[in-house]
C-alpha positions in Angstrom: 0.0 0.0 0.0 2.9 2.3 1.1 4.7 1.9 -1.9 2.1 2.2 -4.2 1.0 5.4 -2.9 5.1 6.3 -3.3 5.0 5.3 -6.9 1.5 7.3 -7.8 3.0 11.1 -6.2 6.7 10.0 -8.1 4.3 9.7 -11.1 2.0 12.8 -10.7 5.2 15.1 -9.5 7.0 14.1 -12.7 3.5 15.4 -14.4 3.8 18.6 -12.7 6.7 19.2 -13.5 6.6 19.3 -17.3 2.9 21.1 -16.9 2.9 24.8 -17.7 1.1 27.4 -15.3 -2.5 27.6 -16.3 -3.1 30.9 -18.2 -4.9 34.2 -17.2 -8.9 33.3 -17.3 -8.3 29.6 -17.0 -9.8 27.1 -14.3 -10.5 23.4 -13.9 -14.0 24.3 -12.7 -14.8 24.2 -16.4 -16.2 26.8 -18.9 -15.3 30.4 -17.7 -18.4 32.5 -17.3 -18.5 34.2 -14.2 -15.8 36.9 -13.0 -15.2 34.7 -9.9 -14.2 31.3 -12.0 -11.3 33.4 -13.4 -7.7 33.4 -12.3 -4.7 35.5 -12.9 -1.2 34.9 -12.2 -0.3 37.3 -9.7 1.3 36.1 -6.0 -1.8 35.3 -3.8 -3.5 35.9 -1.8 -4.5 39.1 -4.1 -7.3 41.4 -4.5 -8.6 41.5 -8.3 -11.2 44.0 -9.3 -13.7 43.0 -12.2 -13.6 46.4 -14.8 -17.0 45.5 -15.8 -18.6 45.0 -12.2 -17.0 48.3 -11.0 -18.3 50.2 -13.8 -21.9 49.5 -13.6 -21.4 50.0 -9.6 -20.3 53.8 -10.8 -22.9 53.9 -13.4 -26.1 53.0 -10.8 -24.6 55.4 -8.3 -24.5 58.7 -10.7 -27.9 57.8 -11.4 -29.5 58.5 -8.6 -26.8 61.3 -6.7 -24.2 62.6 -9.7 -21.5 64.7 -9.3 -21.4 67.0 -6.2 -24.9 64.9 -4.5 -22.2 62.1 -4.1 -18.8 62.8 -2.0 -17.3 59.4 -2.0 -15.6 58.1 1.0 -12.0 57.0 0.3 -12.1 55.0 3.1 -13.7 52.0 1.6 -10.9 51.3 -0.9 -8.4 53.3 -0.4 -6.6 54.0 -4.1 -6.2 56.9 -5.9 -6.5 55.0 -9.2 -10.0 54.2 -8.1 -10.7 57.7 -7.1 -9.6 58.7 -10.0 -11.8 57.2 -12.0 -15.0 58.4 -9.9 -13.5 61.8 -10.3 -14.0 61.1 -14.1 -17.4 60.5 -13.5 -18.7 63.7 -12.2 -17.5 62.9 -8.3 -15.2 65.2 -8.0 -15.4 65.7 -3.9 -14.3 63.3 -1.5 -14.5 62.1 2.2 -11.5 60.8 3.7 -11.3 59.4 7.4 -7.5 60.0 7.8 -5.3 62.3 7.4 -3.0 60.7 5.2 -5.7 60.0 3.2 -6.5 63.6 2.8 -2.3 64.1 2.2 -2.6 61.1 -0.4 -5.6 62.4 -2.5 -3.8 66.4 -2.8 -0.8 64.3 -3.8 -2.5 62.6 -6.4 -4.3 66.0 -7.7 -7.4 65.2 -6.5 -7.7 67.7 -4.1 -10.2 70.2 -5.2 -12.4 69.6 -2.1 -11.7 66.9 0.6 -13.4 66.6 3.7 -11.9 64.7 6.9 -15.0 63.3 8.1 -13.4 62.5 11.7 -11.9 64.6 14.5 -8.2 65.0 15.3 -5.9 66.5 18.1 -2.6 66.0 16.0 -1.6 69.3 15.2 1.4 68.8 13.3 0.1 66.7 10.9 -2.7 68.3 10.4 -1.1 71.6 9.8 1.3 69.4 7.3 -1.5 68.6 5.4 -3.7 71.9 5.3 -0.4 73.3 3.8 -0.3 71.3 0.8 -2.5 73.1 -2.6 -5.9 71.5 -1.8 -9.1 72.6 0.0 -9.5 70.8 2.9 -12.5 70.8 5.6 -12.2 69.2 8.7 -14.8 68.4 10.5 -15.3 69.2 14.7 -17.4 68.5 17.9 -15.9 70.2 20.8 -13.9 73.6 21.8 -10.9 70.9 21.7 -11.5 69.9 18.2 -12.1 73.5 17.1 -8.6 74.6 18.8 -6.8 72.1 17.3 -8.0 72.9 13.9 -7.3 76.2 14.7 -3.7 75.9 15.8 -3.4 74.1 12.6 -4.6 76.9 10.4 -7.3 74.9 8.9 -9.7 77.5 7.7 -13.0 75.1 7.4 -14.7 73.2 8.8 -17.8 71.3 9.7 -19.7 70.9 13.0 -19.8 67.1 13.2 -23.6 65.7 14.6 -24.5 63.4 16.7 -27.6 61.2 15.1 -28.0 58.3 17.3 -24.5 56.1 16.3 -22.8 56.4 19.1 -19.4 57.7 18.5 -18.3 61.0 17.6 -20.3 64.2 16.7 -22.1 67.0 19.4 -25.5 66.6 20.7 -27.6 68.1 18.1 -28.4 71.0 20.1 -25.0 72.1 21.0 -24.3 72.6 17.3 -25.3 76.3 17.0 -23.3 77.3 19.7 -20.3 75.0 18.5 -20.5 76.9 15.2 -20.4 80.0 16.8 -17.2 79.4 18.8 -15.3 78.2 15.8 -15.8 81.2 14.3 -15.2 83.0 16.7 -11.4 80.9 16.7 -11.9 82.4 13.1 -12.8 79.3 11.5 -15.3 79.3 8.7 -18.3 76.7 9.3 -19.1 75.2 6.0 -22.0 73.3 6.9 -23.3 70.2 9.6 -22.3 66.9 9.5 -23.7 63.4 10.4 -23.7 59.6 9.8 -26.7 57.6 10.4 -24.5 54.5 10.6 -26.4 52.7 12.7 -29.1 52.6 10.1 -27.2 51.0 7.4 -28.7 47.4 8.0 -31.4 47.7 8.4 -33.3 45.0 6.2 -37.0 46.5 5.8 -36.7 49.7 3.2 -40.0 51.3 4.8 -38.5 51.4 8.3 -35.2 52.3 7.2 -37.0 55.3 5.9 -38.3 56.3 8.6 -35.7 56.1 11.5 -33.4 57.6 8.6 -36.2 60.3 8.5 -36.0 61.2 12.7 -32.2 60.8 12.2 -31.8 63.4 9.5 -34.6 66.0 11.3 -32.1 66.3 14.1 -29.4 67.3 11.8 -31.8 69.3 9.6 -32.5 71.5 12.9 -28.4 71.3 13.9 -28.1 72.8 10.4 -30.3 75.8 11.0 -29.2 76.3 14.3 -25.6 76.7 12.6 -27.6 78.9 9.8 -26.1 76.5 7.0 -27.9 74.9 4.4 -25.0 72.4 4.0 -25.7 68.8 5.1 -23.0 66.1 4.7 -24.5 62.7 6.0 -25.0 59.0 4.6 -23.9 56.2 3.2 -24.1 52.8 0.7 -26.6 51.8 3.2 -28.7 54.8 3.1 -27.8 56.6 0.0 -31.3 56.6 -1.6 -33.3 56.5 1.5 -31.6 59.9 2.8 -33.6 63.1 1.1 -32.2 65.5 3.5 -28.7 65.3 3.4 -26.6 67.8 0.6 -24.6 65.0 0.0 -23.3 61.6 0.5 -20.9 60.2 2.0 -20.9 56.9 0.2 -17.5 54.8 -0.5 -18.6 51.0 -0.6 -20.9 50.8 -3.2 -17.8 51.0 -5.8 -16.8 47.6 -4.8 -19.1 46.1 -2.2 -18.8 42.9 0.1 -21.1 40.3 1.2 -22.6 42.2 4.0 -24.0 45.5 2.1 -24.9 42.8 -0.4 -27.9 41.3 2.1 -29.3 44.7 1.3 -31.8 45.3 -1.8 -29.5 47.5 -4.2 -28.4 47.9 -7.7 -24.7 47.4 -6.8 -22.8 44.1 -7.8 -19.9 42.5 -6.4 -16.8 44.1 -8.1 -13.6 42.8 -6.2 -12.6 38.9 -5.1 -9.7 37.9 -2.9 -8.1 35.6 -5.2 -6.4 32.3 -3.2 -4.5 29.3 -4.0 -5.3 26.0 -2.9 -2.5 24.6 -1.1 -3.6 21.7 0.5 -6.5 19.2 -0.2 -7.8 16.5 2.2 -10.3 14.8 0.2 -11.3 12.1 2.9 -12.7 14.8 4.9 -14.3 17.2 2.1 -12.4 20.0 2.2 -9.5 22.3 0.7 -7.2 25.2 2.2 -5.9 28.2 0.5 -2.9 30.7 1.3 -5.9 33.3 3.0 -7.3 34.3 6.0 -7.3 36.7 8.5 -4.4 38.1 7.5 -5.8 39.4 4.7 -9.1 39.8 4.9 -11.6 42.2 7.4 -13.7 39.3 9.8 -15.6 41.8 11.8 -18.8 41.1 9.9 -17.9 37.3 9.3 -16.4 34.6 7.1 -15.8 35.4 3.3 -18.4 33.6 0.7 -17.2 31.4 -1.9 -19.2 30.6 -4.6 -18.2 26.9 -4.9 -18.5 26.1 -1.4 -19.0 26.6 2.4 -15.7 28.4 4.4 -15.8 26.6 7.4 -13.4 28.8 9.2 -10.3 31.6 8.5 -7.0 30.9 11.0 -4.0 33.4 10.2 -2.8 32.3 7.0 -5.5 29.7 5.9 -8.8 29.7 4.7 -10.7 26.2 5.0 -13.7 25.8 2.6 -15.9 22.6 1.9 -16.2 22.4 -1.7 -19.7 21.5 -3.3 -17.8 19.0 -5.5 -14.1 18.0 -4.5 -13.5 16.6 -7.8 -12.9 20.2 -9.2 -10.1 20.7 -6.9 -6.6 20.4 -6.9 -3.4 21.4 -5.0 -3.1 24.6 -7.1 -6.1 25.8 -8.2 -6.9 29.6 -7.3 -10.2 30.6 -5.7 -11.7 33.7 -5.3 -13.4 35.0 -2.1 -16.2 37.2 -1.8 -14.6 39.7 1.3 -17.4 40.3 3.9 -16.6 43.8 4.6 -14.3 45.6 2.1 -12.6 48.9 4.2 -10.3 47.1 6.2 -9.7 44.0 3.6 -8.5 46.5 1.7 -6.3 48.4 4.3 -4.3 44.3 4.6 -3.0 45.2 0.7 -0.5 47.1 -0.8 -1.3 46.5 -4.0 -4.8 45.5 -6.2 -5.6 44.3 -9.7 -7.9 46.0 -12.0 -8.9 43.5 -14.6 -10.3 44.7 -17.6 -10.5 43.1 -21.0 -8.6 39.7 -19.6 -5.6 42.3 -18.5 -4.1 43.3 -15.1 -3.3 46.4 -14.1 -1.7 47.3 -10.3 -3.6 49.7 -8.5 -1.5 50.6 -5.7 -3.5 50.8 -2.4 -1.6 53.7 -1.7 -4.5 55.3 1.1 -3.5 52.8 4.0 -2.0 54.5 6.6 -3.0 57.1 9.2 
């Protein structure tokens, strides 16, 4: 028995060895139809964008808010390349929730008008960054947030809102009086802000109107306290259900992950964490690939494989149960679904834009803080 199991993996290595690497499109699952059956030839695990999928993301998007309605968060993926290519579109203003992000995006010349939807004490950088040639906005919710931006010579800003998530942003009716001691630092107040976050999820559309409804009164009346008719609020979650906001704030839509997919929405899946197999145990049913948590965001759960159940993620390994474990070999590449796309993303330094069967890098060049 021992020996004839030697002679069969002599036999299959020699094959192996005189086998050339499967080409660009190419998969032992059988005829290639969907994006996800693809492969490429990059070092996994990788993050590969389909062209096609992105595009039609873009396209249902500028429908309903184009141009300035929509200020896309940069947050959720993190590449100028990408931003560029909104920018083409019409979206020319952006969110960012860093401030390298905001340094990253003058950098790249796309910094006509960039708002830092989050507060920050650090001084130095922030200064740093204002002093580059873009307009920057950065938003505040407290005399220490306003002297900060002050000591930094930020010029404008946003009175941040508290709308029932509970992180940062003022109680709504501290607003007015927020605005008035910002410019009184001699800041000018641009407008209100607020994120209705924790109203992203939820499932049933005519609820979600409403409780977006009593969110968004609270910053309607923040923003007349501040005497602004500028409202930045939303998200991918909320973007056609929120009618009071100026604009946007929406960043995952361009890619999307398995969780903003349980939602009812015109947006596709658009990027795949691409895997090889590296080990298959057929007598229990299941394969491993060179992912996992490493590489991939878990907060809102395992990543979904179209061919297949993942069991669990460990460090470097993904384990899946294939529908059919005669389709798999040592070698084969997968692609992953990611559950939630911002920090997947953030794990890379590099992604694939694939477009007409070819690869092109897209640095990830947003990651850091």
């Amino acid at each position: 028995m021992g020996c004839d199991f030697r002679a069969r993996c002599l036999a299959h290595v020699a094959v192996l060895l005189h086998t050339p690497c499967r080409p660009v499109g190419e998969t032992t699952v059988g005829h290639v139809i969907a994006f996800e059956d693809q492969t490429t030839q990059e070092k996994t695990p990788c993050l590969v964008v389909d062209a096609e999928a992105f595009a039609a993301n873009v396209k249902a998007m500028a429908q309903v808010l184009p141009g300035l309605r929509l200020r896309p968060h940069v947050k959720a993926f993190k590449c100028t390349e990408l931003a560029r290519k909104l920018a083409a579109n019409g979206h020319t203003a952006f969110t960012c929730a860093t401030l390298s992000e905001v340094a990253g995006m003058i950098h790249a010349g796309l910094g006509a008008d960039l708002l830092l939807a989050n507060e920050t004490l650090n001084v130095e950088q922030m200064r740093d960054v204002v002093a580059l040639p873009g307009r920057v906005t950065i938003a505040v919710d407290s005399p220490e947030t306003i002297a900060a931006a002050a000591a930094a010579g930020v010029t404008e800003v946003l009175i941040d809102v508290n709308v029932g998530l509970p992180r940062c942003g003022c109680p709504p009716g501290q607003a007015g009086v927020l605005a008035d001691v910002a410019r009184a630092a001699g800041l000018t107040v641009r407008g209100v802000m607020g994120y209705e976050g924790h109203l992203m999820m939820v499932q049933d559309r005519v609820e979600k109107t409403e409780k977006v409804s009593d969110s968004m009164a609270l910053l309607a009346q923040a923003a007349a306290d501040v005497g602004t008719d500028f409202i930045s609020a939303g998200g991918t979650g909320t973007f056609d259900t929120n009618t009071v906001a100026t604009e946007i704030q929406a960043g995952s839509y361009a890619l999307m992950d398995t969780h903003y997919a349980t939602l009812e929405s015109p947006f596709v899946q658009a990027i795949w964490l691409e895997a090889t197999i590296i080990s298959v145990n057929t007598e229990s049913g299941y394969v491993v690939a060179d992912s996992g948590l490493k590489s991939m965001g878990m907060d809102h759960g395992n990543p979904a494989w179209a061919h297949g159940k993942v069991w669990f993620c460990s460090d470097e390994h993904v384990t899946m149960a294939p529908a059919d474990m005669s389709h798999w070999s040592v070698g084969d590449r997968v692609r992953l679904e990611p559950a939630h796309i911002d920090p997947t993303i953030a794990k890379h330094e590099r992604m694939w834009f694939i477009e007409n069967g070819a690869a092109t890098e897209w640095p990830v060049d947003l990651r850091h803080w």
